[in-house]
TORBAPA-450580 format. One record per residue (C-alpha): chain; residue in three letters; x, y, z. Coordinates in pm, 1 decimal. Layout:
# TORBAPA-450580
{mol->A; type->ALA; east->X; north->Y; up->Z}
...
This chain:
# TORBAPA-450580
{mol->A; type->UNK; east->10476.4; north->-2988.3; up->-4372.2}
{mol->A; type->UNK; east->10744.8; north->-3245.5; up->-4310.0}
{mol->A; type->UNK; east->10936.4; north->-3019.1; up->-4093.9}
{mol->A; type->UNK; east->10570.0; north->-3017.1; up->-3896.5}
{mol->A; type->UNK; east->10541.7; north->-3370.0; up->-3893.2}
{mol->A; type->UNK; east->10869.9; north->-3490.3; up->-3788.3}
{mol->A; type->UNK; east->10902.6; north->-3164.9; up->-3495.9}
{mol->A; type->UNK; east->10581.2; north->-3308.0; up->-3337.8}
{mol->A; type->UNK; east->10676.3; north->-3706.4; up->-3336.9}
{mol->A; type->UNK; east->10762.2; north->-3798.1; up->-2962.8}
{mol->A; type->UNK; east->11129.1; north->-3688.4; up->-2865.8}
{mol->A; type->UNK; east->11146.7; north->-3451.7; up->-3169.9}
{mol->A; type->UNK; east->11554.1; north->-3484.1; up->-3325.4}
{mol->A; type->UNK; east->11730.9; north->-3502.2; up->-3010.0}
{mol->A; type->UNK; east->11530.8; north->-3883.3; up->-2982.0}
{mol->A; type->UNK; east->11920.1; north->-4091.3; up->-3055.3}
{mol->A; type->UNK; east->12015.4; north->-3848.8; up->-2750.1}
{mol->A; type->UNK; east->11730.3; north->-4027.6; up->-2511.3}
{mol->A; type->UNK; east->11794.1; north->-4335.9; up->-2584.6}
{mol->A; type->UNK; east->12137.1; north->-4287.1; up->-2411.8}
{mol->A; type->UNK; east->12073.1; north->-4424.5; up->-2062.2}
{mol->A; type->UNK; east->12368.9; north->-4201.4; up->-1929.0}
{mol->A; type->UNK; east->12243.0; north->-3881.3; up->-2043.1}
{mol->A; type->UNK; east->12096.7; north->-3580.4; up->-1791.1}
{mol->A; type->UNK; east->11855.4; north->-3332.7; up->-1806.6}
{mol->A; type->UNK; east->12123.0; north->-3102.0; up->-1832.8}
{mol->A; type->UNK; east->12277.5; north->-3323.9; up->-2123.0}
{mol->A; type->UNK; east->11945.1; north->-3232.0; up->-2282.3}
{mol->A; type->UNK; east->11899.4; north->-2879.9; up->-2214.1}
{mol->A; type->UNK; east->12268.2; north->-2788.9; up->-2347.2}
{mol->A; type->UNK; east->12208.8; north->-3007.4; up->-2635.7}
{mol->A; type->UNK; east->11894.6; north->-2786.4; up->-2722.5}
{mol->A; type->UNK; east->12013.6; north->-2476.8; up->-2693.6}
{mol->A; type->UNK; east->12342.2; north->-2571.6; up->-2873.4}
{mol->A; type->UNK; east->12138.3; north->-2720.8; up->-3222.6}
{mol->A; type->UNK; east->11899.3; north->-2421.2; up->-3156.9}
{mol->A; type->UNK; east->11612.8; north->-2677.0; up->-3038.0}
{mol->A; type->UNK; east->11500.1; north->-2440.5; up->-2776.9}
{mol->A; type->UNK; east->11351.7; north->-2168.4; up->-2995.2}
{mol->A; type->UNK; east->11035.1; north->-2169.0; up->-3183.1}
{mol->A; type->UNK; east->10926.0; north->-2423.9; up->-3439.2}
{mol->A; type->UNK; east->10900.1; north->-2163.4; up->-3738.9}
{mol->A; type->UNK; east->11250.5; north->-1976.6; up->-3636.0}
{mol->A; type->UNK; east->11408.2; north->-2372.4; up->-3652.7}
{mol->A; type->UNK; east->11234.9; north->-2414.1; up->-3991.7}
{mol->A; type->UNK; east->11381.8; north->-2080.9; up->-4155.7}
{mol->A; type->UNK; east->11743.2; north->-2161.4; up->-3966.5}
{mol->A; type->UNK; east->11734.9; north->-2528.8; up->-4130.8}
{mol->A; type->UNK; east->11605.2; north->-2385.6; up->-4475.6}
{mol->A; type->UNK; east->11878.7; north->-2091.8; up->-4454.4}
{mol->A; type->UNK; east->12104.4; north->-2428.0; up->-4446.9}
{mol->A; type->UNK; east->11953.3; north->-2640.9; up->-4719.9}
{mol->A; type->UNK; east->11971.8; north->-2331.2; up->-4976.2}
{mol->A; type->UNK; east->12354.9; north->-2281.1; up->-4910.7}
{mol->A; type->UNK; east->12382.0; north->-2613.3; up->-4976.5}
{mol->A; type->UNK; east->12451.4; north->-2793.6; up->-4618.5}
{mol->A; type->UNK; east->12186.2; north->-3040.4; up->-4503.8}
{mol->A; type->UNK; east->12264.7; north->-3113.5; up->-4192.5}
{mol->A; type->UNK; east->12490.4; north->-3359.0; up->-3984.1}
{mol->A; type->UNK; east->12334.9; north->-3722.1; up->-3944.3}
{mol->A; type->UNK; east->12333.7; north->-3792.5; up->-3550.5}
{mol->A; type->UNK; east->12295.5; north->-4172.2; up->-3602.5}
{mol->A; type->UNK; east->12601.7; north->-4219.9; up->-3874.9}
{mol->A; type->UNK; east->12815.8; north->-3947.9; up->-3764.9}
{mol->A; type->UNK; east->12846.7; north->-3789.4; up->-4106.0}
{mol->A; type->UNK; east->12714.2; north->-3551.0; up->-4383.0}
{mol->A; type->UNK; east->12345.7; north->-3602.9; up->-4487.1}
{mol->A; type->UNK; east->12455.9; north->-3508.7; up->-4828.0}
{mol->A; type->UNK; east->12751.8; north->-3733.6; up->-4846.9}
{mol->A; type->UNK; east->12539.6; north->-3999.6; up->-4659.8}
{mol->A; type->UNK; east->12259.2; north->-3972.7; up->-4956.6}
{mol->A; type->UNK; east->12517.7; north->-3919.8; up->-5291.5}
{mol->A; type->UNK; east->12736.8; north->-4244.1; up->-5104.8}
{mol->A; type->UNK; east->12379.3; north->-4439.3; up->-5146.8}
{mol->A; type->UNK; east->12228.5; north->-4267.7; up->-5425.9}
{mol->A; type->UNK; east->12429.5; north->-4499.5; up->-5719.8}
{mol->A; type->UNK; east->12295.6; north->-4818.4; up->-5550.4}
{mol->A; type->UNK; east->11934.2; north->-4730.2; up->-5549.8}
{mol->A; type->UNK; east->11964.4; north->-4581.7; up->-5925.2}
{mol->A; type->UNK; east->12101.4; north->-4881.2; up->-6050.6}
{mol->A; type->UNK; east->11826.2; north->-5125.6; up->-5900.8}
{mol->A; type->UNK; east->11567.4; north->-4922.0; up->-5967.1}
{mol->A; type->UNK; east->11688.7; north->-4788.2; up->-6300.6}
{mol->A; type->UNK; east->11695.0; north->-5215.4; up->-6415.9}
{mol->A; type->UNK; east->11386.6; north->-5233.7; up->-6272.9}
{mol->A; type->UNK; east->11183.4; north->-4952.7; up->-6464.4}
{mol->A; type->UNK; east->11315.8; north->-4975.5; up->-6801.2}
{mol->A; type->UNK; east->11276.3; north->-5386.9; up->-6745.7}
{mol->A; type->UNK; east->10869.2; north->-5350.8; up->-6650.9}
{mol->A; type->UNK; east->10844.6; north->-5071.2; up->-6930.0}
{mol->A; type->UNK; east->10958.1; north->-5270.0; up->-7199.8}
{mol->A; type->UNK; east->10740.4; north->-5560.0; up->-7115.6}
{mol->A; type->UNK; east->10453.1; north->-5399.6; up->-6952.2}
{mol->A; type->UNK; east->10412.9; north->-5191.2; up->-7295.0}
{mol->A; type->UNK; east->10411.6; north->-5519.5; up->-7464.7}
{mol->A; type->UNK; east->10194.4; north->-5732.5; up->-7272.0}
{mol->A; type->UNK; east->9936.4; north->-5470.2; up->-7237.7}
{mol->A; type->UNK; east->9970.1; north->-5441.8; up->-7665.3}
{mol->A; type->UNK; east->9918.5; north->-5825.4; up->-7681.7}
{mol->A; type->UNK; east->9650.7; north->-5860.1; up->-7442.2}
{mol->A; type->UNK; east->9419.9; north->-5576.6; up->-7645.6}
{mol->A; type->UNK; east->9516.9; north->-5686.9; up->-8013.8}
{mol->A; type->UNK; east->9372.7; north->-6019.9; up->-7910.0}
{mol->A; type->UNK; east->9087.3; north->-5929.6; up->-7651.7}
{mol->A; type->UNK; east->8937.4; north->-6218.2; up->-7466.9}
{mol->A; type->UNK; east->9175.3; north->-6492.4; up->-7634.5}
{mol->A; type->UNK; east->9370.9; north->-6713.7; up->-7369.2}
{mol->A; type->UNK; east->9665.6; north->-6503.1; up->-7411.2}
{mol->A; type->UNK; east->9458.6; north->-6176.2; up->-7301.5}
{mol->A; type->UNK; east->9343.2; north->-6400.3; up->-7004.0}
{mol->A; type->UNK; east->9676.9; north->-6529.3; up->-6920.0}
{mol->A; type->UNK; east->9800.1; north->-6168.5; up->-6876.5}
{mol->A; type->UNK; east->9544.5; north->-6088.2; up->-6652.3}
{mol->A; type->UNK; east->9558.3; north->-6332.1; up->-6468.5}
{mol->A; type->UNK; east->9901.2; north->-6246.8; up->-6442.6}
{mol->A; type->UNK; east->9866.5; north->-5870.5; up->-6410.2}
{mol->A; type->UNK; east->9569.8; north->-5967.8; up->-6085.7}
{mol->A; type->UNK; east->9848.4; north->-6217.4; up->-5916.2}
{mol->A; type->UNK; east->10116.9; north->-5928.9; up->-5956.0}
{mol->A; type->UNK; east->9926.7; north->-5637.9; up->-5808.4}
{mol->A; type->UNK; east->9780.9; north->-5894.8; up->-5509.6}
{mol->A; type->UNK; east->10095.3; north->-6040.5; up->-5430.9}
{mol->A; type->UNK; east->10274.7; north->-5871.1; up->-5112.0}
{mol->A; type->UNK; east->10627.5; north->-5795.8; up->-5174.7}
{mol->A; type->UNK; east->10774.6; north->-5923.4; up->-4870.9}
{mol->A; type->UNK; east->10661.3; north->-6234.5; up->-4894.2}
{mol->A; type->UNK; east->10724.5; north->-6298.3; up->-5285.9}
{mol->A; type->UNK; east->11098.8; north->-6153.7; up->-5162.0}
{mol->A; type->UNK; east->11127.7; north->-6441.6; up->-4934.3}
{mol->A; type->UNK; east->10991.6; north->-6712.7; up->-5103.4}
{mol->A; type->UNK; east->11232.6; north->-6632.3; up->-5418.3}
{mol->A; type->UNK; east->11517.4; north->-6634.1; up->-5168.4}
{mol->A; type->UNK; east->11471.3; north->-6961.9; up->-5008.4}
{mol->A; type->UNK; east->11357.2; north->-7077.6; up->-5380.5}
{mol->A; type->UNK; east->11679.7; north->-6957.4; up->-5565.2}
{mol->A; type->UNK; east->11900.7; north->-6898.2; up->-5287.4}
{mol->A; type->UNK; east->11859.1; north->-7102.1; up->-4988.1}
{mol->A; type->UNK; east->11735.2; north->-7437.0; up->-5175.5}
{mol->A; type->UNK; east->11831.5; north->-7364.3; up->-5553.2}
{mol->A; type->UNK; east->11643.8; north->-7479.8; up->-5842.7}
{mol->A; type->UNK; east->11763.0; north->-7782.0; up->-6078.1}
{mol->A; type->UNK; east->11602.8; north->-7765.8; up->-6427.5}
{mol->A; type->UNK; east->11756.7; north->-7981.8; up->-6747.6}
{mol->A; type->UNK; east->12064.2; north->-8079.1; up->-6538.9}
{mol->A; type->UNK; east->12157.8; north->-7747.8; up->-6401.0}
{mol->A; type->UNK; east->12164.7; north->-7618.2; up->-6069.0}
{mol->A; type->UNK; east->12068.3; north->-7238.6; up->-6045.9}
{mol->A; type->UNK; east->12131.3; north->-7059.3; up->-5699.9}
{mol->A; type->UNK; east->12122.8; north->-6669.6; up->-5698.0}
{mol->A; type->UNK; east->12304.4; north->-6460.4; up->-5373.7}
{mol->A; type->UNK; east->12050.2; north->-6396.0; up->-5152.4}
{mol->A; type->UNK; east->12117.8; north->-6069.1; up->-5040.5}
{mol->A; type->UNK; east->12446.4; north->-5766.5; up->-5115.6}
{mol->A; type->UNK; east->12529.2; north->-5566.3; up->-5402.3}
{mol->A; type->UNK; east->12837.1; north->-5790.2; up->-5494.1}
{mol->A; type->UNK; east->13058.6; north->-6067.4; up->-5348.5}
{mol->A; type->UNK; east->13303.7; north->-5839.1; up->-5316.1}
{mol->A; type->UNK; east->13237.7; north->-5472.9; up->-5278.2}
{mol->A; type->UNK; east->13630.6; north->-5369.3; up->-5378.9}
{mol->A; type->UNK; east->13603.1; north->-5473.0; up->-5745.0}
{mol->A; type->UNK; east->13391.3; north->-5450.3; up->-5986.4}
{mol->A; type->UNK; east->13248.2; north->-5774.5; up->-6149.3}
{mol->A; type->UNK; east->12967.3; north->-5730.1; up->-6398.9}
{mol->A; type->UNK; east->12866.4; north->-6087.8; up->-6403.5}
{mol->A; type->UNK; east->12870.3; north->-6135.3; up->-6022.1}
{mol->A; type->UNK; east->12672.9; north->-5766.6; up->-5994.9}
{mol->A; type->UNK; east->12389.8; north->-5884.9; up->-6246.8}
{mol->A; type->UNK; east->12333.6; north->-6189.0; up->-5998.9}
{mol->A; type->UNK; east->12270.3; north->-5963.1; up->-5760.8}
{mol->A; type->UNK; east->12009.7; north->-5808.3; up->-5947.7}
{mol->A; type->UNK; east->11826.2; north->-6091.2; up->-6065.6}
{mol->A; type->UNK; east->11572.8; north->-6125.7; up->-5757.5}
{mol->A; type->UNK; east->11564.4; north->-5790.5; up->-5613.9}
{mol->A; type->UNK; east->11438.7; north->-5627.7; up->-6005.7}
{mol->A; type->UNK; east->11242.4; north->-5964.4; up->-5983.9}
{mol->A; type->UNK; east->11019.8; north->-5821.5; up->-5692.8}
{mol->A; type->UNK; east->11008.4; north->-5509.3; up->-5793.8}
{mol->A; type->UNK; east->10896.9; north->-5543.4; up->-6195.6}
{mol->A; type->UNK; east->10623.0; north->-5755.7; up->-6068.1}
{mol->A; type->UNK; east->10383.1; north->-5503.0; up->-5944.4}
{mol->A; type->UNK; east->10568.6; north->-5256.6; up->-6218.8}
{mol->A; type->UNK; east->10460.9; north->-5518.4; up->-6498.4}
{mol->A; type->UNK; east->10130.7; north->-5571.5; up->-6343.3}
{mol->A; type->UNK; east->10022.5; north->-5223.3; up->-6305.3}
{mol->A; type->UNK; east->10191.6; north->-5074.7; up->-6657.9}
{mol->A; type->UNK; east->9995.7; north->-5400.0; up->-6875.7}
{mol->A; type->UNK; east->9685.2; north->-5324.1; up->-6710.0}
{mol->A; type->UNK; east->9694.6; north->-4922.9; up->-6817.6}
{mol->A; type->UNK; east->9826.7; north->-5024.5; up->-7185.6}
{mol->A; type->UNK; east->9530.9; north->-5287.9; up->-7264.4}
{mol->A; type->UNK; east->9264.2; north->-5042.1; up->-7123.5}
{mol->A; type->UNK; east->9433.3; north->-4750.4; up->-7342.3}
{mol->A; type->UNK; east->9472.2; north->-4939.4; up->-7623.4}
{mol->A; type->UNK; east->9171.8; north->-5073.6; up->-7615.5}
{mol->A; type->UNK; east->9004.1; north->-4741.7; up->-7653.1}
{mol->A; type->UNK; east->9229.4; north->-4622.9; up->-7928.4}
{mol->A; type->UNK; east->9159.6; north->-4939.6; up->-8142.7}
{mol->A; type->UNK; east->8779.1; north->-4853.0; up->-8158.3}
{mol->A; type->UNK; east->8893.4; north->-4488.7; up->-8262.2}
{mol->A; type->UNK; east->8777.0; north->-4390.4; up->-8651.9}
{mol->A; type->UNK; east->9160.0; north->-4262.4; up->-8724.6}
{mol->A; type->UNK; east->9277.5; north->-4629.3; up->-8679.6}
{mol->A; type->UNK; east->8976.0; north->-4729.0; up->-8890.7}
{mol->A; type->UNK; east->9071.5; north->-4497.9; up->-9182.5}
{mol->A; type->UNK; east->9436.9; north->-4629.4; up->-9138.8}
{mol->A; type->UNK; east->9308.1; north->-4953.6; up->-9179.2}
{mol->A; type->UNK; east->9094.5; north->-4923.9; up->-9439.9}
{mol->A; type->UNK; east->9381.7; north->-4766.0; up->-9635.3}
{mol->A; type->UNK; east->9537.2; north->-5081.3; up->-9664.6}
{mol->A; type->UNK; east->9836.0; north->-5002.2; up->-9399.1}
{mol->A; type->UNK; east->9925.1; north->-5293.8; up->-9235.9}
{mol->A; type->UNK; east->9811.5; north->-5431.1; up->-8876.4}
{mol->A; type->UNK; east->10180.6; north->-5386.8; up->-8727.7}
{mol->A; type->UNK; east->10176.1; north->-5055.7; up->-8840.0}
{mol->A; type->UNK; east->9836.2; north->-4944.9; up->-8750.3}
{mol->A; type->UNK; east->9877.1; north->-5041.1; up->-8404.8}
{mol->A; type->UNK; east->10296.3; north->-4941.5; up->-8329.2}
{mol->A; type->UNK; east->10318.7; north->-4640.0; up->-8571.8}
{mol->A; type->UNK; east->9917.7; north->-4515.5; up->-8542.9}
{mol->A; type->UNK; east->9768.1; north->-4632.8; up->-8158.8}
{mol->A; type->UNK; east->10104.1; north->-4677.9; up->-7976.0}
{mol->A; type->UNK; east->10192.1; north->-4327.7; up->-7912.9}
{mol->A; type->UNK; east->9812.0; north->-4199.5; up->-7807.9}
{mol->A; type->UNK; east->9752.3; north->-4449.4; up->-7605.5}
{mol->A; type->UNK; east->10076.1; north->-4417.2; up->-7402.3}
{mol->A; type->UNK; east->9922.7; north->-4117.9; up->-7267.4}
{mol->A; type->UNK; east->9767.3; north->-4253.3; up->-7012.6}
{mol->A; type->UNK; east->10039.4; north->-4443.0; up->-6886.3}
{mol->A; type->UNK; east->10318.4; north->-4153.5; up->-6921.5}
{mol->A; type->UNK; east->10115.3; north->-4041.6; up->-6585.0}
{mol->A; type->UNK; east->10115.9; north->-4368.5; up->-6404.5}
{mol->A; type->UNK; east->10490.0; north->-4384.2; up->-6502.5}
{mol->A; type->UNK; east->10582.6; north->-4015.0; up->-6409.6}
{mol->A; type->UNK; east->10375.6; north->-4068.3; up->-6077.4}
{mol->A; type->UNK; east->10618.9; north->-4404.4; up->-6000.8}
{mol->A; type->UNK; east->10919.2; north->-4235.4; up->-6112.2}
{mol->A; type->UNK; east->11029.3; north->-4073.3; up->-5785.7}
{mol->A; type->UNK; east->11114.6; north->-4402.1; up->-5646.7}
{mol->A; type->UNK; east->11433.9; north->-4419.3; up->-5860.0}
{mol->A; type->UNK; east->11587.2; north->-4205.8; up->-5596.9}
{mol->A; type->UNK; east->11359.1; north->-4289.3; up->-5289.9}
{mol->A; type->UNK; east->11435.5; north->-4618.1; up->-5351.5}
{mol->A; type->UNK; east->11238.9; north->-4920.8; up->-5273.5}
{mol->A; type->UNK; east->11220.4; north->-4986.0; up->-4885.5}
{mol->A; type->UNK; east->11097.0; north->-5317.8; up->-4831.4}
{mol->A; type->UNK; east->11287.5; north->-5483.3; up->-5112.8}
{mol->A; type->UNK; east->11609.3; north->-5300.8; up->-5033.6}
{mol->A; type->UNK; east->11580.9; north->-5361.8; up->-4649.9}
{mol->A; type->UNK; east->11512.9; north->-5780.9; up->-4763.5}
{mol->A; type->UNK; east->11823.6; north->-5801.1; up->-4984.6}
{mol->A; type->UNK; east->12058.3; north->-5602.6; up->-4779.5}
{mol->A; type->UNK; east->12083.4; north->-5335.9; up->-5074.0}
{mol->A; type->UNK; east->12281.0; north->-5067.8; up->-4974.7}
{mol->A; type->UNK; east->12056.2; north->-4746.4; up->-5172.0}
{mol->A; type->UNK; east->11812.1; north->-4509.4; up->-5027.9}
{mol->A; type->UNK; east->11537.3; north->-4710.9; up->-4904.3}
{mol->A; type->UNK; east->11746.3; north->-4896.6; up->-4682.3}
{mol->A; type->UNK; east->11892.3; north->-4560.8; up->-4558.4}
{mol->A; type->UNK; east->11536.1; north->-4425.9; up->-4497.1}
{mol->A; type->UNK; east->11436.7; north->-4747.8; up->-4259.1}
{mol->A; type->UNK; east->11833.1; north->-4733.6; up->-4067.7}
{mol->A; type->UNK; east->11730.1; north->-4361.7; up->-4014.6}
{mol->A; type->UNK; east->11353.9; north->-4397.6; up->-3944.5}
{mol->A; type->UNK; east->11455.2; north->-4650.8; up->-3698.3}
{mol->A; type->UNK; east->11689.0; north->-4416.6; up->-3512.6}
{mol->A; type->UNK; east->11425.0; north->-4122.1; up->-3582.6}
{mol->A; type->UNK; east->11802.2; north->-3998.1; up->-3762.4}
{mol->A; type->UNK; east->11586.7; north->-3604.9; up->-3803.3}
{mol->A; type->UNK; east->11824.7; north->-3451.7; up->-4019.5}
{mol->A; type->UNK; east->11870.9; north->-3770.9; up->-4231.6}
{mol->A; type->UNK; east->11471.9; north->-3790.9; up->-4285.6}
{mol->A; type->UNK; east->11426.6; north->-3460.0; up->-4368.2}
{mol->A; type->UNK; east->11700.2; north->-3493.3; up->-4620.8}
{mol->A; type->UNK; east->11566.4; north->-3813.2; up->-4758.6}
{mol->A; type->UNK; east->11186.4; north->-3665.0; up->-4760.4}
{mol->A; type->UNK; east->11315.2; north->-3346.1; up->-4929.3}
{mol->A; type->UNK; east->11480.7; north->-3479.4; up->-5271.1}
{mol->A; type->UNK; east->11167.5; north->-3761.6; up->-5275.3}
{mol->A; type->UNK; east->10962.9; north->-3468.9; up->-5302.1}
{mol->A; type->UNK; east->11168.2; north->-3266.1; up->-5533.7}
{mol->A; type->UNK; east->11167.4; north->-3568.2; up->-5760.3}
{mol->A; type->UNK; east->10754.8; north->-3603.0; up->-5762.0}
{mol->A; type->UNK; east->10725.7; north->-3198.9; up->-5871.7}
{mol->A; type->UNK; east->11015.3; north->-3250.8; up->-6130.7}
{mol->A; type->UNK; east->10867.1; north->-3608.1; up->-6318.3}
{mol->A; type->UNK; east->10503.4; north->-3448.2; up->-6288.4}
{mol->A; type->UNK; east->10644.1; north->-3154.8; up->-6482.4}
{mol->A; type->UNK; east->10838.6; north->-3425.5; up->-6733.9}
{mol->A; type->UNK; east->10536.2; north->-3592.5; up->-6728.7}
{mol->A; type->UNK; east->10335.5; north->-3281.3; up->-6847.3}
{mol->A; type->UNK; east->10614.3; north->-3215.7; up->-7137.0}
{mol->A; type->UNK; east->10594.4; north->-3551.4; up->-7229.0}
{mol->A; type->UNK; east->10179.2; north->-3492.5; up->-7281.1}
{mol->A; type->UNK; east->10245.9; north->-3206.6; up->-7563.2}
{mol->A; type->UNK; east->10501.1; north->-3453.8; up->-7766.1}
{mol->A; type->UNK; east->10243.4; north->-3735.3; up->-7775.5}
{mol->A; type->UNK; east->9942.6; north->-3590.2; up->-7826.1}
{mol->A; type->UNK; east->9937.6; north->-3281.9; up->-8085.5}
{mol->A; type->UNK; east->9654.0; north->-3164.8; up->-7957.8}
{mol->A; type->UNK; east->9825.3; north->-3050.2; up->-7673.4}
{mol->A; type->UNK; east->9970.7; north->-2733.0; up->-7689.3}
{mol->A; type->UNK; east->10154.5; north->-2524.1; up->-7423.3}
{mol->A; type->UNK; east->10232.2; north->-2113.0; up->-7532.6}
């Protein structure tokens, strides 16, 4: 279907070709028959499949190289902001959506969601700018100290490695990004657990005399992750699609950025390449996210 899509957009691959005010007709015609652009649509889709499954994806016509070495060369970048940016909105999206359904309509349940509403309404780009002239552009003095983050990069310096200086870097891209993350995983927790408190096996556990902590991590925590083990395995794909409008704000050199340079440049073999493992990656975490299902709820059994 992607193959389709792409084949029918106006100018079809050989579009970084037309944009060459030099070029002929004849430029054209010998460019199509020499990439095989002149045959049918499905003959091109088993010739660039034939490819793919020995393991060659194409040349990129916009960067001059491999579309493989173009995506493993970006690959690290995107895993490593995305990666901080997961496990960071896990961790505290489990947590705030515990606190905010142990203590249902208190102020702290209605200070998450407020928080959780402001999150899922706010549009990245703009939060993305406003924390960069905030903390980068301005800086922010609090208790006689003057914090200013690097507005955009990876690192100051791209030839060494400096684990301080790459952690400053991260600070307001995962900022952006665990917002909605945060926002979206509290929400699912409080509604889950929710249901599971009012459940007569937490009752009995109760009644027991087990304690409140344990009741609710050792007892309701693992059932009512359930629900958000598919919101999570649904999201997950973006640790290697990578995160397009944040990564194109802060200059991060991962896939998202990629995807824009090469939708930009309608880059065909680059797309499909990109396109491809984003779609791998949403079959394979569904699958985890079935696994996952069976270990969680015993109910569940696959034979």
């Amino acid at each position: 279907m992607l193959f389709t899509i792409l084949q029918a957009a106006p100018g079809g691959p050989l579009t970084p070709y037309l944009q060459n005010p030099h070029i002929t007709e004849a430029d054209i015609a010998r460019l199509k028959h020499n990439l095989g652009l002149d045959q049918p649509g499905y003959v091109q889709y088993f010739h660039w499949l034939w490819r793919v499954v020995h393991g060659d994806f194409g040349w990129s016509m916009s960067n001059s190289e491999d579309v493989a070495q173009a995506i493993l060369e970006r690959m690290p970048a995107t895993l490593e902001l995305m990666g901080c940016a997961y496990a960071f909105s896990i961790i505290v999206g489990v947590i705030f959506g515990i606190m905010s359904a142990v203590r249902q309509y208190s102020w702290l349940d209605y200070l998450i969601t407020t928080f959780a509403f402001f999150g899922q309404s706010m549009p990245v780009f703009w939060f993305a700018l406003m924390l960069q002239l905030a903390f980068s552009v301005t800086g922010v003095t609090a208790f006689g100290y003057h914090l200013s983050l690097p507005s955009a990069g990876i690192a100051t310096n791209s030839d060494s490695f400096d684990l301080g200086d790459r952690l400053q870097h991260l600070v307001l891209p995962v900022t952006v990004l665990s917002l909605a993350f945060i926002a979206s995983f509290s929400r699912f927790m409080r509604s889950s657990m929710l249901e599971v408190i009012r459940t007569d096996y937490m009752r009995t556990a109760a009644a027991k005399g087990v304690s409140r902590k344990a009741v609710i991590l050792k007892h309701g925590l693992k059932n009512a992750l359930i629900p958000l083990v598919t919101v999570i395995a649904l999201s997950l794909p973006g640790l290697v699609s990578g995160a397009v409008v944040t990564e194109s704000i802060f200059a991060w050199p991962g896939m998202g950025r990629l995807f824009i340079n090469a939708l930009g440049q309608f880059d065909f073999a680059l797309l499909m390449g990109y396109m491809m493992l984003a779609s791998f990656f949403v079959v394979t975490c569904n699958l985890l996210a079935d696994i996952c299902y069976a270990w969680l709820d015993p109910r569940v059994k696959y034979t």
